[in-house]
Residue frames as qw, qx, qy, qz and C-alpha x, y, z in Angstrom:
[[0.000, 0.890, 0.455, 0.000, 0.00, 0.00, 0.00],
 [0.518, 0.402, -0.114, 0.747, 1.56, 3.37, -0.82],
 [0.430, -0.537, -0.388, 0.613, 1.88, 6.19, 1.77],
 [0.074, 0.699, 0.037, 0.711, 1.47, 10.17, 1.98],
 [0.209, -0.190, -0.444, 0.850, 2.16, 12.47, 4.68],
 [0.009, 0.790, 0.523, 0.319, -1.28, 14.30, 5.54],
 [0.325, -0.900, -0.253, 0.143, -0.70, 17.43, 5.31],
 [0.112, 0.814, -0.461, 0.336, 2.01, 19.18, 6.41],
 [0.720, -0.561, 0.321, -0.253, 2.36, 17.13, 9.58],
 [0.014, -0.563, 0.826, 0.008, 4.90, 14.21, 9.56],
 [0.692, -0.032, 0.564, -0.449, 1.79, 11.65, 9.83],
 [0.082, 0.203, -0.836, -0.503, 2.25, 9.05, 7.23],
 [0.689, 0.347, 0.303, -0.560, -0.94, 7.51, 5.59],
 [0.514, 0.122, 0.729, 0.436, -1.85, 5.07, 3.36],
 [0.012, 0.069, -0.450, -0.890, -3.23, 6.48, -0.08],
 [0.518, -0.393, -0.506, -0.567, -6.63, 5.09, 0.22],
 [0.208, -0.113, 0.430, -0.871, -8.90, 5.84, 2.85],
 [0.200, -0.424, -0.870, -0.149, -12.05, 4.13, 4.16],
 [0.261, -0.348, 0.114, -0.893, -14.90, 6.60, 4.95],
 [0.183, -0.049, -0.877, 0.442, -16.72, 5.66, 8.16],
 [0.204, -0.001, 0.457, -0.866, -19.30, 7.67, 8.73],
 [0.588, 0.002, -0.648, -0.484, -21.84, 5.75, 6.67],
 [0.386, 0.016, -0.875, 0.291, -21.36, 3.11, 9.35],
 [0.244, -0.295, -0.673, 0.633, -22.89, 4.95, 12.27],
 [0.260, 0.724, 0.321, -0.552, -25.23, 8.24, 10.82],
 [0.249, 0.587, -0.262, -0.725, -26.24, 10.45, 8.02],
 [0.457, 0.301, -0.570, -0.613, -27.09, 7.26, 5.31],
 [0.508, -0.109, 0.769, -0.373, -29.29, 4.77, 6.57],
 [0.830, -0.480, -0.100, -0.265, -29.93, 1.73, 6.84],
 [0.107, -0.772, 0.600, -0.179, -27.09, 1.37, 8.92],
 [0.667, 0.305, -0.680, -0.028, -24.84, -1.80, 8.83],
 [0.794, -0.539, -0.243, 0.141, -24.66, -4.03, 12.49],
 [0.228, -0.943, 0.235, -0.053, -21.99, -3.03, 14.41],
 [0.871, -0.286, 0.394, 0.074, -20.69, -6.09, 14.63],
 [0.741, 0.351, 0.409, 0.401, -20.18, -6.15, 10.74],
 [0.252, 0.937, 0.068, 0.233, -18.87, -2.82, 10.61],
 [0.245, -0.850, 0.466, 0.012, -15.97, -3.63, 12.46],
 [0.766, 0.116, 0.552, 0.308, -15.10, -6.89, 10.04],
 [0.529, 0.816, 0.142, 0.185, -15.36, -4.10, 7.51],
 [0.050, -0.932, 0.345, -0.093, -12.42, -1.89, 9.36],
 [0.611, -0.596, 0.503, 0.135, -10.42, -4.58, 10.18],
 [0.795, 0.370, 0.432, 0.210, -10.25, -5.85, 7.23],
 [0.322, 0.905, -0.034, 0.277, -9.43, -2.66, 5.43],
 [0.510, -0.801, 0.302, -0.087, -6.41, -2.63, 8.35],
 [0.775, -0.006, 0.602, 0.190, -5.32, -5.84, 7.49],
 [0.576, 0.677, 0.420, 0.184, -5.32, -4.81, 4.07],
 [0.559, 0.036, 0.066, 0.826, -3.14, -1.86, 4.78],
 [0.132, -0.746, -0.039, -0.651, -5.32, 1.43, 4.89],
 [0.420, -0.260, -0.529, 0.690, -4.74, 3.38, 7.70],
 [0.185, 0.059, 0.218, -0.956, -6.56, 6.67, 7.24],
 [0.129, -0.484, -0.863, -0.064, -10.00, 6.26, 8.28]]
């Protein structure tokens, strides 16, 4: 997975991002909870860090 610094800051990131907010408000019907954290880890596992 490739990296970027976000920002200015020295924080290193992978290049692809997983939006989250889907998970929890704003676009229902909203996924378990359970299966919304198989969805991050996975994506972890997988190498994304910015979330």
């Amino acid at each position: 997975m490739k990296k970027r610094f976000l920002g200015k800051s020295k924080l290193k990131v992978s290049a692809i991002g997983l939006g989250c907010m889907g998970f929890s408000q704003s676009y229902p019907p909203y996924i378990p909870f359970g299966d919304a954290v198989n969805v991050i880890r996975g994506a972890y596992d997988l190498g994304v860090t910015f979330f």
